[in-house]
Legacy VTK file of the C-alpha trace (Angstrom):
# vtk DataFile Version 3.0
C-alpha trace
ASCII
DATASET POLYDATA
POINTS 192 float
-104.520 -10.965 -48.137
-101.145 -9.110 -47.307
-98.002 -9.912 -49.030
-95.632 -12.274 -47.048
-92.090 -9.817 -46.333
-88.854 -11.778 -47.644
-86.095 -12.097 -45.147
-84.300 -8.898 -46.842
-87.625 -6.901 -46.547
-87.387 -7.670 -42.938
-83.692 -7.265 -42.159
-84.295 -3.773 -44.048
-81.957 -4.694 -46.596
-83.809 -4.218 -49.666
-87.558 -1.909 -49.948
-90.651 -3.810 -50.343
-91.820 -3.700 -53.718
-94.581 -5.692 -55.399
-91.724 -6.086 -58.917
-89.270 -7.610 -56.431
-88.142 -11.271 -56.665
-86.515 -13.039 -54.071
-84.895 -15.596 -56.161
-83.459 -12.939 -58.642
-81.240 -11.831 -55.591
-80.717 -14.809 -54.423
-79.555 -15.677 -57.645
-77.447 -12.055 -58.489
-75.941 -12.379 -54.844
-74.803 -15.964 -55.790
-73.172 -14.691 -58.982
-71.361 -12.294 -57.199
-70.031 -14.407 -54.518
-68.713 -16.633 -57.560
-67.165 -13.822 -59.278
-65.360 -12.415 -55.993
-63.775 -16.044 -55.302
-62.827 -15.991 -59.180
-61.058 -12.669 -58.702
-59.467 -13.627 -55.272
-58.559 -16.691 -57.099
-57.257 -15.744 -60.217
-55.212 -12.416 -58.533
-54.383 -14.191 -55.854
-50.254 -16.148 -56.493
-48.514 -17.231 -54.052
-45.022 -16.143 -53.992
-42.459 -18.414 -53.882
-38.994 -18.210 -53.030
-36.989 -21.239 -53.331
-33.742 -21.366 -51.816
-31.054 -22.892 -53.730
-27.990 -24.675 -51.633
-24.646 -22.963 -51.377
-23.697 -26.179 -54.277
-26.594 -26.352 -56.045
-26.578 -24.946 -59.215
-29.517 -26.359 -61.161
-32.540 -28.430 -59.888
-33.955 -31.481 -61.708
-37.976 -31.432 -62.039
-38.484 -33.573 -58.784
-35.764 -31.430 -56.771
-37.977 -28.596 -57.614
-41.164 -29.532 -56.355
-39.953 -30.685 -53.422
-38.492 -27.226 -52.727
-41.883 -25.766 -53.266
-43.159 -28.370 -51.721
-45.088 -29.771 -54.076
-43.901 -33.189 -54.459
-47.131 -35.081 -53.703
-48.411 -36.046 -57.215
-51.545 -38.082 -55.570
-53.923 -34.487 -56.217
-51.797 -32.984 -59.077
-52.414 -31.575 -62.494
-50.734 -34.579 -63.496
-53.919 -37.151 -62.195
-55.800 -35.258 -65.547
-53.003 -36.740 -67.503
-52.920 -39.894 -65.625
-56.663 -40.552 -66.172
-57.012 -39.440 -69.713
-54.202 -42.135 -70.822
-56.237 -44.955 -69.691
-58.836 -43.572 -71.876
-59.255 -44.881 -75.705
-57.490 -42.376 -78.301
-60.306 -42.413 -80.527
-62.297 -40.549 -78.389
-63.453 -36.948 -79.516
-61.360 -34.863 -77.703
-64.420 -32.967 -75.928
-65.483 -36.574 -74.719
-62.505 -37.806 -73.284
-61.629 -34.005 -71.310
-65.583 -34.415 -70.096
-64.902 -38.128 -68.797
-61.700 -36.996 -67.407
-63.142 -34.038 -65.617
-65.814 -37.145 -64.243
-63.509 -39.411 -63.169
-61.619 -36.983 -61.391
-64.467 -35.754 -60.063
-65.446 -39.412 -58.660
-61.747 -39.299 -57.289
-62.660 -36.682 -55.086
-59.986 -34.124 -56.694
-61.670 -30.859 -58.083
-60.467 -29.355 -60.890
-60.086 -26.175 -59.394
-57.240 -27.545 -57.323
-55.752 -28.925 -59.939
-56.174 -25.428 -61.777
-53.901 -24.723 -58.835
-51.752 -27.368 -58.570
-50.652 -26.393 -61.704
-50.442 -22.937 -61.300
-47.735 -23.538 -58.251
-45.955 -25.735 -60.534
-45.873 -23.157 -63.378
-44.311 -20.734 -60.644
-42.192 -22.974 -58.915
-40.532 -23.818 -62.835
-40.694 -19.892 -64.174
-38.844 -19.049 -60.895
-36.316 -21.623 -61.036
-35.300 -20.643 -64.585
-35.184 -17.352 -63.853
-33.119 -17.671 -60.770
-30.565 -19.985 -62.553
-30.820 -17.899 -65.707
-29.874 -14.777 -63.253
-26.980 -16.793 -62.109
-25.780 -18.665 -65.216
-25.641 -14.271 -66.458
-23.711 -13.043 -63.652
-21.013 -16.535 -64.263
-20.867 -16.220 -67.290
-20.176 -12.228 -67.342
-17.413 -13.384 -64.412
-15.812 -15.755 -66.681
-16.055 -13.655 -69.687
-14.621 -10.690 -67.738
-11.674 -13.594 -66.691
-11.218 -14.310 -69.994
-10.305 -10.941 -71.134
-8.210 -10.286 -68.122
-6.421 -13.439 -69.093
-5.935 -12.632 -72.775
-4.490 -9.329 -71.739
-2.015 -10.594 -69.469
-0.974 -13.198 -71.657
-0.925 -10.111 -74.277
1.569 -8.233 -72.080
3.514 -11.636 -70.975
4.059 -11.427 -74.781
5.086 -7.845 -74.924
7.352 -8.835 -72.223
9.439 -11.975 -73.724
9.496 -9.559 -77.270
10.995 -6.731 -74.706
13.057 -9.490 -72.929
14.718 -10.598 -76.440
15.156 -7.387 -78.195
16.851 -6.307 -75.020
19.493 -9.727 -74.892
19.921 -8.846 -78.595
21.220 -5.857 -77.897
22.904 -7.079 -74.868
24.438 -9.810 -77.113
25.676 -7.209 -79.937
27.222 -4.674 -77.429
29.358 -7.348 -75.574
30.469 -9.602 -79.387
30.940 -5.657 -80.337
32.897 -5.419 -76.955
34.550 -8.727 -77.462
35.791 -8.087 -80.812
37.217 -5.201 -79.616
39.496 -6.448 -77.120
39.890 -9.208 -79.682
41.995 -6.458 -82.517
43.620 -4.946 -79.679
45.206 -8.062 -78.401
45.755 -9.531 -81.864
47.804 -5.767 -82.251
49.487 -5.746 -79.529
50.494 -9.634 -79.666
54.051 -10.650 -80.649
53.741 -12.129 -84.465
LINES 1 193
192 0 1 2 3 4 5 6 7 8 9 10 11 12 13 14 15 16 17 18 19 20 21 22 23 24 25 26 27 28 29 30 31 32 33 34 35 36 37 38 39 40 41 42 43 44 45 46 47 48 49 50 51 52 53 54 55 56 57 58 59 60 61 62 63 64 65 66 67 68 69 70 71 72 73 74 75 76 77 78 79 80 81 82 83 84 85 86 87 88 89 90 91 92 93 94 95 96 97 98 99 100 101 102 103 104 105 106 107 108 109 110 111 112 113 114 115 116 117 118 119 120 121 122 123 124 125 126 127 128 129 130 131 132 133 134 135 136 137 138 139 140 141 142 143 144 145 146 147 148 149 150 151 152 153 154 155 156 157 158 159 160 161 162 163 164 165 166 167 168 169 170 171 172 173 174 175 176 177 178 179 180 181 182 183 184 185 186 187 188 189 190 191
């Protein structure tokens, strides 16, 4: 009786041999294929870039995710949250995340999407604060650099009413020196 060939045997993928086992490759090639959508998955982030108004400043939670357009909460992280509340709180903690994971499951949400979900949301957040912590920086460092400007011209606005009064001091003492000059020479040359 001749051995049956496997499908690779006969697409010449693989060598006949009587050690090989067609579900061990089936298997391996499976495993693979999981671990290459893992890796796609996993280095795989979308980039974002939300764009803020010429008046907006900073975003509330909501006005975030609708920028990233994530608004719709109906197959977010969030429905893992959601669920778990309506659970008991005495529940071991291993129980309640596996009835969770069942119930969403039953939903029709997988928690790889959520996985997602929540990794948008983590971006759309990180790159909020660091856009408004980038611009809150550069204001700040303009208002600071105001500041100073300020202080020194109030500094020299100083300098300049000190300069303004020394000088109508000595304005002052030239022309009472002045007037009480003129005031002997009349007084001398007055009739007694």
């Amino acid at each position: 009786m001749t051995k049956k060939k496997s499908i690779f045997e006969k697409l010449g993928l693989v060598e006949p041999s009587e050690d090989f086992n067609q579900d061990e490759l089936i298997e391996s090639l499976q495993l693979q294929s999981m671990e290459i959508e893992q890796d796609v998955y996993h280095n795989h982030v979308p980039e974002m870039v939300l764009q803020f108004g010429e008046d907006e400043d900073f975003l509330i939670v909501t006005e975030i995710y609708e920028k990233a357009e994530i608004s719709d909460l109906s197959k977010s992280i969030f429905k893992a949250e959601e669920f778990g509340n309506h659970l008991p709180n005495d529940l071991p903690s291993e129980v309640k995340r596996q009835s969770v994971i069942g119930i969403l499951t039953a939903s029709g949400l997988q928690v790889e999407e959520l996985f997602e979900d929540a990794e948008k949301r983590i971006n759309a957040l990180k790159e909020v604060s660091t856009v408004t912590t980038e611009k809150s920086n550069l204001v700040i460092a303009e208002k600071e650099q105001e500041t100073i400007d300020l202080l020194n011209k109030i500094d020299s606005l100083k300098q300049d009413i000190i300069n303004r009064k020394t000088a109508q001091e000595k304005q002052d003492g030239l022309i009472n020196d002045e007037l009480t000059k003129i005031g002997q020479i009349l007084k001398f040359i007055s009739p007694k």
